[in-house]
C-alpha positions in Angstrom: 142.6 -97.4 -87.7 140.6 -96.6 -90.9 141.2 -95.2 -94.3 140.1 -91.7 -93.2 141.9 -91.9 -89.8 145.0 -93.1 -91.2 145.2 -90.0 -94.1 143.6 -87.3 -91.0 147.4 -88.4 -89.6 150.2 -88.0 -92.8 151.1 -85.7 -95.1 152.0 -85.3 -98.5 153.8 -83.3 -100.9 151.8 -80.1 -100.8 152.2 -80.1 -97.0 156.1 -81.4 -96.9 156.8 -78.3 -99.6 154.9 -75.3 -98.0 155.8 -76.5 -94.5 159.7 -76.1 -95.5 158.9 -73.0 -97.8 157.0 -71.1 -95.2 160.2 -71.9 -92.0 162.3 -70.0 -94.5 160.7 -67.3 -95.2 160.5 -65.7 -91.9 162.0 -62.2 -90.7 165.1 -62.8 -93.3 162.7 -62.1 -95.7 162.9 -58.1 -94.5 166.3 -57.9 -93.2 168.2 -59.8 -96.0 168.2 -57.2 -98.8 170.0 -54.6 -96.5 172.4 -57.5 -95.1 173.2 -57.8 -98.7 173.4 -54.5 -100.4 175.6 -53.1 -97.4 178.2 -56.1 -98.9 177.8 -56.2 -102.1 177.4 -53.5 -105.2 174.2 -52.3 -107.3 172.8 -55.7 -107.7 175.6 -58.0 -107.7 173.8 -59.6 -104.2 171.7 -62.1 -105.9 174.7 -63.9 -106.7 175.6 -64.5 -102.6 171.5 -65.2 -102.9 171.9 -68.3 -105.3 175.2 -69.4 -103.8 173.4 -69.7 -100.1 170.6 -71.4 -101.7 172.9 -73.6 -103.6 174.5 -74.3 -100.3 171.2 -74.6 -98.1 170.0 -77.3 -101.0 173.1 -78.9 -100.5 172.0 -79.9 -96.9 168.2 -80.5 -97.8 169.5 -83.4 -100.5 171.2 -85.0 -96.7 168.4 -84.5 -94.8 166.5 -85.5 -96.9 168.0 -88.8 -97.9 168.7 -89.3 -94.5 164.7 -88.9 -93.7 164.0 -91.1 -96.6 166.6 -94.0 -95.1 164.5 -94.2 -92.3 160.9 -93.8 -92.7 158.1 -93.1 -90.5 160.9 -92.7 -87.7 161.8 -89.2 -85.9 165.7 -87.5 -85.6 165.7 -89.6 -82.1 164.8 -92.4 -83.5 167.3 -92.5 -86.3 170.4 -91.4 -84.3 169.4 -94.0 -81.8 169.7 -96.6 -84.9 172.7 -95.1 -86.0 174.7 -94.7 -82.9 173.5 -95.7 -79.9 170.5 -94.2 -77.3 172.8 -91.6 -75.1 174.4 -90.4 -78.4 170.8 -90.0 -80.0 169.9 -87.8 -76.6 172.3 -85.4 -77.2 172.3 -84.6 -80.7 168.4 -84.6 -80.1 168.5 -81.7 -77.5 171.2 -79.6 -79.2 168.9 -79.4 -82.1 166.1 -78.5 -79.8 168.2 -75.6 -77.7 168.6 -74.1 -81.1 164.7 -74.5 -82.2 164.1 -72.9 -78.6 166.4 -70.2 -78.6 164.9 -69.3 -82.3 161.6 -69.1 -80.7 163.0 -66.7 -78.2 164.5 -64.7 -81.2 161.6 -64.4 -83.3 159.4 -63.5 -80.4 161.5 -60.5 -79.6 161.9 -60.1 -83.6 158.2 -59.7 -84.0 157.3 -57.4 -81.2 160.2 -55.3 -82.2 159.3 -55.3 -85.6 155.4 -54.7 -84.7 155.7 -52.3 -82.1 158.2 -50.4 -85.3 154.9 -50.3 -88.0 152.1 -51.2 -86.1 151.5 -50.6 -82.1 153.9 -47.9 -81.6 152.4 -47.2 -78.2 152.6 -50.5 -77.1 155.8 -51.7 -75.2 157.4 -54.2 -76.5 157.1 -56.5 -73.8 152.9 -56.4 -74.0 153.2 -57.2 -77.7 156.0 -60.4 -77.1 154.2 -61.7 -74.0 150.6 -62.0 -76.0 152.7 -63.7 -79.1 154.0 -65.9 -77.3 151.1 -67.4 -75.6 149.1 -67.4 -78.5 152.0 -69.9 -79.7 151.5 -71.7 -76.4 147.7 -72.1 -77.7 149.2 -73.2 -80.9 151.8 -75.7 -80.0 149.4 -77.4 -77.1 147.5 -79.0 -80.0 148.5 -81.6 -82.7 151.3 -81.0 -84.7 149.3 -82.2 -87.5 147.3 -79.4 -87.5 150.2 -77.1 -88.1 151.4 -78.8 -91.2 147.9 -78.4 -92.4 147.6 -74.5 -91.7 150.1 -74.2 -94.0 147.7 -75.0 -96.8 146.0 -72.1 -95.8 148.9 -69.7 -95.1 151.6 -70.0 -97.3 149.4 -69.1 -101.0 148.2 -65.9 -99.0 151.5 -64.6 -98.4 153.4 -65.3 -101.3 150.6 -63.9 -103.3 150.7 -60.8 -101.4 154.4 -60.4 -101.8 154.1 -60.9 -105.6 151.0 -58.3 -105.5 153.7 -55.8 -103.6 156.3 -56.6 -106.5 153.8 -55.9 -109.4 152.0 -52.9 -107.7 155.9 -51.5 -107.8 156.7 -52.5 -111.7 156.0 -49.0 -112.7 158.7 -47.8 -110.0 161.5 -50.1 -111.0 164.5 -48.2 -112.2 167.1 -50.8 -114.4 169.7 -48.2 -114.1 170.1 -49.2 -110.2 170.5 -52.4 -111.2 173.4 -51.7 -113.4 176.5 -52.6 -113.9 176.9 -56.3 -112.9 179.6 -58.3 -111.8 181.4 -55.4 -110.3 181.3 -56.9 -106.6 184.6 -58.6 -105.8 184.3 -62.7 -105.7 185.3 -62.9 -101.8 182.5 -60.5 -100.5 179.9 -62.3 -103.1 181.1 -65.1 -100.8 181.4 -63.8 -97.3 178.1 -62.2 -98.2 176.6 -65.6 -98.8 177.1 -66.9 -95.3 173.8 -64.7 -94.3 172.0 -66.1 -96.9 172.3 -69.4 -95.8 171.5 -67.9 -92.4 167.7 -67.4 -94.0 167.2 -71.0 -95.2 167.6 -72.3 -92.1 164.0 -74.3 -91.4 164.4 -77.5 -93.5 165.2 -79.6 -90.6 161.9 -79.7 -89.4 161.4 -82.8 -91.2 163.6 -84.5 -89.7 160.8 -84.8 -86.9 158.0 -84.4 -89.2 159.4 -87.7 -91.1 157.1 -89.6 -88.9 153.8 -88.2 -90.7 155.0 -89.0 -94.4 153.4 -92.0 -95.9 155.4 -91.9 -99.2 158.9 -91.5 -98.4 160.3 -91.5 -102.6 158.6 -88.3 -102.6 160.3 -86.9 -99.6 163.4 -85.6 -100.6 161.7 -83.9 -104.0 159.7 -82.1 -101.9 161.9 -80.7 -99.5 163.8 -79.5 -102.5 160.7 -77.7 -104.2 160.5 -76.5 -100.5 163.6 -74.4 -100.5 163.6 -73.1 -104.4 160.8 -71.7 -103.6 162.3 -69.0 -101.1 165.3 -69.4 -103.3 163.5 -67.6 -105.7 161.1 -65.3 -103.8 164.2 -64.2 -102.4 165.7 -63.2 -105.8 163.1 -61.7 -107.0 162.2 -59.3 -103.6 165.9 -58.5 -103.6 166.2 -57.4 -107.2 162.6 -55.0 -107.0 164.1 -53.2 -103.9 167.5 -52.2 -105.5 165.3 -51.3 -108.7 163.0 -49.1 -106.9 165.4 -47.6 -104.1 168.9 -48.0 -105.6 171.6 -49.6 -103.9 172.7 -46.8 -101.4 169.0 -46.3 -100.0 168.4 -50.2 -99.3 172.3 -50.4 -97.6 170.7 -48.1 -95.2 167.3 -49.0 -95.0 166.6 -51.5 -92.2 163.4 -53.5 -93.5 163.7 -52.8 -97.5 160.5 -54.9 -98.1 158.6 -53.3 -95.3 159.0 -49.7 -97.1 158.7 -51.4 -100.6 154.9 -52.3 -99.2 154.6 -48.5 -98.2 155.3 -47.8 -102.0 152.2 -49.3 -103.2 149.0 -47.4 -104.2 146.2 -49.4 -104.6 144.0 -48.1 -107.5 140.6 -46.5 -106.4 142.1 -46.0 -103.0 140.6 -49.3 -101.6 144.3 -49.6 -99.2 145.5 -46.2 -97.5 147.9 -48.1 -96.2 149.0 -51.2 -98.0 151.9 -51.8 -95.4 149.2 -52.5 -92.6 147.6 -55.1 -95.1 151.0 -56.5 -95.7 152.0 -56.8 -92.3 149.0 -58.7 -91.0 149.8 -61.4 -93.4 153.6 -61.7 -92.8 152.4 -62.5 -89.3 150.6 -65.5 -90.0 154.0 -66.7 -91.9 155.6 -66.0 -88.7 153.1 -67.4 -86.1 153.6 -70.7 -88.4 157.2 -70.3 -88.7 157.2 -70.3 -85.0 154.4 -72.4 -84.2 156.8 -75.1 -86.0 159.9 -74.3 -84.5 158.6 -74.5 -81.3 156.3 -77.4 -82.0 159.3 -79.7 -83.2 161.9 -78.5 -80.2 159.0 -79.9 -78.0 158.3 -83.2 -80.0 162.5 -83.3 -79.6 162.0 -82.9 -75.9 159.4 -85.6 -75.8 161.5 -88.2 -77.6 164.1 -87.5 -75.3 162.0 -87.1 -72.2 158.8 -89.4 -73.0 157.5 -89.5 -69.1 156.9 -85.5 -69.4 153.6 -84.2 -70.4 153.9 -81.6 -73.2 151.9 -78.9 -71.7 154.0 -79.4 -68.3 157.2 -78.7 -70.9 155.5 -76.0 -72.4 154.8 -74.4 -69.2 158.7 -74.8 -67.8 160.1 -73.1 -71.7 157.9 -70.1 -72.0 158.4 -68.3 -69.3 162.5 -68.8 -70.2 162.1 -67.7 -73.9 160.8 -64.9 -73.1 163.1 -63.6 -70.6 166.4 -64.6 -73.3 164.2 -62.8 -75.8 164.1 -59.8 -73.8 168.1 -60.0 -72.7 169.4 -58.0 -75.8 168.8 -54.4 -75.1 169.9 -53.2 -78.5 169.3 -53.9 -81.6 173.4 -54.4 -82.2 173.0 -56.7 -79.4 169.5 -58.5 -80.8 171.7 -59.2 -84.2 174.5 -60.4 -82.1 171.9 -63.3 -80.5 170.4 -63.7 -84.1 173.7 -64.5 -85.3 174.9 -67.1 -82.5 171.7 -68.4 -82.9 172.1 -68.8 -86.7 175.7 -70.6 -86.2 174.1 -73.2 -83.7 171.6 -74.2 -86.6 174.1 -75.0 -89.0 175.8 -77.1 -86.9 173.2 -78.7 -85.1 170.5 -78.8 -87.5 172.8 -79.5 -90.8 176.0 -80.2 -90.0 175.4 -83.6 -87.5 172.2 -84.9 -89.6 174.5 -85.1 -92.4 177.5 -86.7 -90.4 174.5 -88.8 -89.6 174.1 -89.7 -93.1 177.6 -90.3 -93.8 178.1 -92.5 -90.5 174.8 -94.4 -91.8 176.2 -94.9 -95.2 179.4 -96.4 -94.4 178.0 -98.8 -91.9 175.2 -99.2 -94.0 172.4 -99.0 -91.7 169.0 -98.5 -92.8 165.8 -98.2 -90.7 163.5 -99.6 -93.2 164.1 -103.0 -92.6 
């Protein structure tokens, strides 16, 4: 293999950092700031913002280290090194029932969401059924490829949601932002347990691990990875409390969503900005989920290597979107969302770091 083979097949830091940045800002990113202001008072819920993301970095630093211990090898791989083959089988699938059961929830998310500002005369079902097979068109290529879009993606959309936060400076109110500290210490808490709920993503590169070349770089970049939607979520969750008060964004169901219906372009050039906006969130979410389901199947694979990956594409579809479509209200949809959300923390950071720890005191390393 030549030079310009080998670098068409790794990654670097750019792509480790926006990979991880863009699987956490997903559809959090519009139901967070009512999650949090219907906990917490005025704008006391950045605090439970910074403690989640304190927590979620937490987890990054072990999965990261525990990438870096063994490099150019998948999660299989190093559980297999760490414990033994069955052991590594089914720590390997648990974390890929979760990645596939997020699928299922973000494909019912978007055409929910969609169908709400967008197609309102489309059913639901139309709108989940032609996501999800343009995922299928997604996921049936290189994983490679994925990574890369992000280098297209991921400077789009945060520079629309920073363009959505300066159209709105002239709105911002500091009096609904005012007085601080006044929520109690066990709700800034409790509160904090959905914010780590909306990092959840960084354990992608546990899989990914096999595409980095320089592996002293890895865990930096994972890091830069999450402060990023550390901080985008800060700032989005401060500018809707500024601009609608606490009491509206408690009750308003996607704050950010109506935040982009706020903004008037100068000379007219956007009648409606919240269209724009909504275009481009989808491209974070078709990558989001283009990952999520890309890395369930490369779990699959490692688990199952005599499978074709289209053959396992065609078995999971059909059954992601039927779970997607169980939940028949939105009480119920949050429900799923929730369960799915515990399932990641344990499977996706909890084991990895038991992993670690196991690794550490036996001191096995996969670098030879």
């Amino acid at each position: 293999m030549n030079h310009n083979q080998l670098s068409n097949q790794t990654i670097g830091s750019k792509e480790i950092v926006y990979s991880v940045s863009n699987m956490l800002i997903g559809l959090g990113i519009l139901t967070l700031p009512n999650t949090i202001a219907r906990n917490t008072l005025f704008s006391d819920g950045w605090m439970s913002i910074m403690l989640g993301g304190m927590i979620a970095l937490g987890f990054a630093g072990a999965i990261g280290t525990l990438a870096s211990r063994f490099p150019g090898k998948n999660y299989h791989a190093m559980a297999t090194i760490i414990m033994n083959r069955k052991a590594a089988h089914v720590v390997t699938l648990l974390i890929s029932l979760y990645l596939l059961l997020f699928v299922s929830y973000q494909v019912r998310g978007v055409s929910t969401i969609t169908r709400l500002y967008l197609f309102d005369n489309t059913p639901e079902e139309i709108i989940g059924l032609v996501y999800l097979l343009v995922l299928i068109y997604a996921v049936a290529g290189p994983s490679i490829a994925l990574l890369r879009l992000n280098l297209i993606f991921f400077p789009i959309v945060v520079s629309i949601m920073l363009l959505i936060v300066f159209l709105n400076l002239g709105s911002l109110n500091v009096h609904y932002l005012l007085p601080v500290f006044k929520t109690d210490w066990k709700k800034i808490i409790i509160t904090s347990k959905d914010t780590v709920f909306s990092y959840l993503g960084l354990e992608i590169m546990l899989f990914y691990n096999i595409y980095v070349v320089r592996k002293s770089k890895l865990l930096g970049s994972i890091f830069r990875g999450v402060l990023i939607p550390i901080l985008i979520y800060f700032i989005i969750f401060v500018f809707v409390i500024g601009v609608f008060g606490p009491m509206v964004v408690s009750n308003t169901l996607y704050p950010l969503a109506e935040l982009a219906k706020e903004v008037e372009v100068p000379g007219g050039i956007f009648e409606r900005f919240e269209f724009f906006f909504f275009v481009i969130w989808l491209m974070t979410l078709f990558s989001t989920n283009a990952m999520a389901f890309d890395v369930a199947l490369l779990a699959l694979e490692s688990v199952f290597p005599k499978y074709r990956r289209f053959t396992m594409i065609l078995v999971m579809a059909p059954i992601l979107f039927i779970l997607g479509l169980l939940p028949s209200t939105l009480r119920e949809l949050n429900v799923f969302a929730e369960w799915i959300s515990y399932m990641g923390i344990g499977f996706a950071w909890v084991l990895p770091a038991l992993l670690l720890l196991v690794a550490k005191v036996r001191g096995v390393k996969g670098d030879g």
